[in-house]
C-alpha positions in Angstrom: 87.6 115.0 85.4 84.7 114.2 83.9 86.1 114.8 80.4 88.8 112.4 81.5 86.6 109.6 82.4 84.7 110.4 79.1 87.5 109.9 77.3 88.8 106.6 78.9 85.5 105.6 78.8 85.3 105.8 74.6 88.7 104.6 74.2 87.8 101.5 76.3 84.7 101.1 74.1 86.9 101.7 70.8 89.7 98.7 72.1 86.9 96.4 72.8 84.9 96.9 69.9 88.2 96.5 67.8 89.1 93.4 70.2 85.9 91.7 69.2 85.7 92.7 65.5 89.5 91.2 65.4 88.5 87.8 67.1 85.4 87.6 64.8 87.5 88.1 62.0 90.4 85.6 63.3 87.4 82.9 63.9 85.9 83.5 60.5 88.8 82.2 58.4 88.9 79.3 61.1 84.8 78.1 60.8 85.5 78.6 56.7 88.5 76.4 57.1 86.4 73.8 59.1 83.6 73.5 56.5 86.2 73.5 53.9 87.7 70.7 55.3 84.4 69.1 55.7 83.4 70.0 52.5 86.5 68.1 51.3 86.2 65.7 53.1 82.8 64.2 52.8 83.4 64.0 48.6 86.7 62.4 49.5 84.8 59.8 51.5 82.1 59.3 49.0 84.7 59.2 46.2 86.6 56.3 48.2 83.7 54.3 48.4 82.7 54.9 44.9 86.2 54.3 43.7 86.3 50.1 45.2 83.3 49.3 43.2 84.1 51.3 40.4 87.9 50.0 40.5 86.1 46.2 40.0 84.1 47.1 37.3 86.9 48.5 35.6 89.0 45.5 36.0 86.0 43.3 34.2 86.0 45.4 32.1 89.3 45.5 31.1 89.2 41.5 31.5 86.3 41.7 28.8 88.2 43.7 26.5 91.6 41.8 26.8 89.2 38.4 25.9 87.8 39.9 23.2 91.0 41.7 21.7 93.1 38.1 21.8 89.8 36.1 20.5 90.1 39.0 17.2 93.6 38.6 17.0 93.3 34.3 17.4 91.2 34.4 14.1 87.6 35.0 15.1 86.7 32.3 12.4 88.8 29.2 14.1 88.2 30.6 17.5 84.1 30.9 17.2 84.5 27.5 15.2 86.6 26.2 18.4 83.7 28.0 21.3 81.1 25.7 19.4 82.5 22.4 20.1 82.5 24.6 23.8 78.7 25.1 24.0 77.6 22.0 22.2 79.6 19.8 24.8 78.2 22.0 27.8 74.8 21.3 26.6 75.5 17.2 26.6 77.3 17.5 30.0 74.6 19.5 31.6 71.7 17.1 30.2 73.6 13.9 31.4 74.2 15.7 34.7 70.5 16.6 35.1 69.4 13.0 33.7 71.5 10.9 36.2 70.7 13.2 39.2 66.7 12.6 38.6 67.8 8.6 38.0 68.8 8.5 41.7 66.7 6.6 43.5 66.4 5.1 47.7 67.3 1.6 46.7 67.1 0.7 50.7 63.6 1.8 50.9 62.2 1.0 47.5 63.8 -2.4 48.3 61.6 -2.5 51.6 58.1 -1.2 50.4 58.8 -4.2 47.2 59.1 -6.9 50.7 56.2 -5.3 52.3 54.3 -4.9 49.2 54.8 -9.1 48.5 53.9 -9.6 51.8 50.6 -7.5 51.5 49.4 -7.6 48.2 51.7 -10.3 46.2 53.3 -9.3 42.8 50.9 -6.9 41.6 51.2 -4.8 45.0 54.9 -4.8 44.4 54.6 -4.2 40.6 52.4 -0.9 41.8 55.4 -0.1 43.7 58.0 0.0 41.0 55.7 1.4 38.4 55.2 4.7 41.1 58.5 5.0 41.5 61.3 6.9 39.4 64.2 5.8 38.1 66.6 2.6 36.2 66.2 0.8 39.3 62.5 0.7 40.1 62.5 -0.2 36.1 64.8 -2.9 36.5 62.9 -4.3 39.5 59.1 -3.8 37.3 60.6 -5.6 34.2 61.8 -9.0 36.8 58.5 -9.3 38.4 56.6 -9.1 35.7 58.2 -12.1 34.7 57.9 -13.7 37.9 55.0 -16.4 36.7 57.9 -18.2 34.6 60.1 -19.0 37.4 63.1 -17.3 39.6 65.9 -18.2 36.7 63.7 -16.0 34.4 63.8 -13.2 36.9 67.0 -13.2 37.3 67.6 -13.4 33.2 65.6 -10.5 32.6 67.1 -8.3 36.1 70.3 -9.0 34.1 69.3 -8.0 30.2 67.3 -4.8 31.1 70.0 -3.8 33.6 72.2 -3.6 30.2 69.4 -1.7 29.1 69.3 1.0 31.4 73.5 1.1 31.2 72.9 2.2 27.7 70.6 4.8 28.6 72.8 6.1 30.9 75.6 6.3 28.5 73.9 8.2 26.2 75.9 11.0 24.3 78.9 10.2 26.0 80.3 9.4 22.8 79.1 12.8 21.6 80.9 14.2 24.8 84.3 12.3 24.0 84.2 13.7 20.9 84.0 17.4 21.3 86.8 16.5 23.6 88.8 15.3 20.8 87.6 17.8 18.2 88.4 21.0 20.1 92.3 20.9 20.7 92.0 19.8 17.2 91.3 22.8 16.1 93.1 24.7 17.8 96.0 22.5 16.3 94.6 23.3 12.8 94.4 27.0 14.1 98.3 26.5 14.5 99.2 24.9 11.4 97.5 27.9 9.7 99.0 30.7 11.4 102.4 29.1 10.8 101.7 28.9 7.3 100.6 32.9 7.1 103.6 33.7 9.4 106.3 32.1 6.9 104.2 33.6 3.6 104.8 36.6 4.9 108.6 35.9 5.4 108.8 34.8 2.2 107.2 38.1 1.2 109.2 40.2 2.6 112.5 37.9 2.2 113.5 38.9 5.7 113.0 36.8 9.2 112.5 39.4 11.8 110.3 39.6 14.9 107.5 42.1 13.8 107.2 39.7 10.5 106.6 35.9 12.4 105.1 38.0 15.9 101.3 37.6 13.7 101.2 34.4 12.6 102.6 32.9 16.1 100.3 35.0 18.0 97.7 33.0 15.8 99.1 29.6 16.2 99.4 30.0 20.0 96.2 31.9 20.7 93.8 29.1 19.1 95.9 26.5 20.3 95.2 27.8 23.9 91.2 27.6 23.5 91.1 24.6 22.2 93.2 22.8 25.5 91.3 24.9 27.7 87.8 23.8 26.3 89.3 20.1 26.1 90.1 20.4 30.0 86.7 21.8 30.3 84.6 19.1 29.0 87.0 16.4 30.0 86.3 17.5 34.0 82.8 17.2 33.1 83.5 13.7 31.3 84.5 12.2 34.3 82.2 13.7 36.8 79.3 12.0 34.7 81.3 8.7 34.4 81.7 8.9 38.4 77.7 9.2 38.1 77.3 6.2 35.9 79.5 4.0 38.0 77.9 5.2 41.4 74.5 4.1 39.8 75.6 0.9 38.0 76.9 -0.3 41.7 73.4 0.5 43.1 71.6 -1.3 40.5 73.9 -4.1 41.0 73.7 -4.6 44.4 69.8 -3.7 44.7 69.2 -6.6 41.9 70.9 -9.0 44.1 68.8 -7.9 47.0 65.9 -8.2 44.8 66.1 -11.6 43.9 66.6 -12.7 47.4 63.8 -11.0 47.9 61.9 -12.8 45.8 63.4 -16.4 46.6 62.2 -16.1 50.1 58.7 -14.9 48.8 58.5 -17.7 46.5 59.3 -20.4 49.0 56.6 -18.8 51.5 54.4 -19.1 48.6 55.0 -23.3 48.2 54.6 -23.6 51.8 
């Protein structure tokens, strides 16, 4: 009996021991298939978020080359000829833009601190007003007072010349503007007639008029026709957004003039009182 129980006794050990080493090995494949998939996973993650940044990038980049492949194959003489007229205008547009922003002024309360100055200090107060404060108006305003000793039809006289005074300062290099505007679709017209010309030499060279033989010289005509309209369409938008300036500030000095002289009409008749 006891050799019996012996026995049972090892075979029991035996089945478990083989029961155990079985389910360690059946898990070990599984845990190695988990961090596998872990392990794939985590570079898959970090390779999608790579990829959306690196997928821009590669599409400026790609833009970059494109640009630069078709400004080569547009001629790059008539095409860097054509991105002058480009920065040139930019330059005038950005100075005029810059110039009129600094030439705004508060006509309302520059037009009350003038009233309180006469009121406080006479025309010399008021002259210190205009002469501390920025701008075409509060030059306009300096230049009529300081004639005010000869008589309200002066004032109004000199409100009017130096108002056309300050209108050509504002204009300034708008002509310059107006005619990169002109100059840059021009060309890129030139650009055209050029490449035509070299497209139909070369089907006189070859004495045939096929595709691969005109495809050049078009490609020419149309690719330095296209920067020149674009930088026209460029510097025209800025064009008119500095004329919309000049207008804006041509009203105010108008209508701040008129309020000046009333200004000083009243002040002059409390002065003969």
């Amino acid at each position: 009996m006891k050799k019996v129980f012996a026995t049972l006794t090892v075979l029991a050990m035996l089945t478990f021991g083989s029961a155990v080493v079985m389910a360690q090995d059946a898990a070990a494949p599984a845990e190695e298939a988990a961090v596998e998939n872990v392990d794939e996973a985590a570079p898959a993650a970090v390779e999608e978020a790579v990829e959306a940044p690196a997928e821009e990038a590669g599409g400026l980049v790609a833009l970059h080359k494109t640009l630069k492949t078709k400004f080569i194959e547009g001629g790059a003489g008539f095409m860097a000829l054509t991105l002058v007229t480009l920065v040139f205008g930019l330059a005038l547009c950005i100075e005029r833009i810059i110039y009129l922003s600094l030439s705004k002024t508060n006509t309302k309360e520059l037009l009350a601190n003038i009233e309180a100055a006469l009121k406080e200090g006479g025309i010399e107060k008021a002259l210190d007003v205009c002469r501390n404060t920025r701008g075409p108006v509060a030059s306009i305003f300096y230049q009529g007072l300081s004639r005010y000793d000869e008589g309200i039809d002066v004032v109004e006289k000199t409100v009017a010349s130096y108002g056309g005074v300050q209108l050509g300062l504002l204009e300034k290099n708008l002509s310059w503007i107006s005619l990169f505007i002109s100059i840059a679709p021009s060309l890129g017209f030139l650009g055209t007639i050029i490449g035509m010309i070299a497209a139909f030499d070369k089907i006189q060279q070859v004495g045939d008029i096929s595709a691969t033989v005109v495809a050049g010289g078009i490609k020419v005509a149309l690719l330095t026709t296209l920067l020149g309209l674009i930088i026209a369409i460029v510097l025209q938008l800025f064009y008119n957004y500095i004329l919309s300036l000049i207008e804006g500030l041509v009203n105010e000095m108008e209508d701040s003039s008129i309020s000046l002289l009333d200004i000083v009409v009243e002040y002059d008749k409390a002065q003969k009182k």
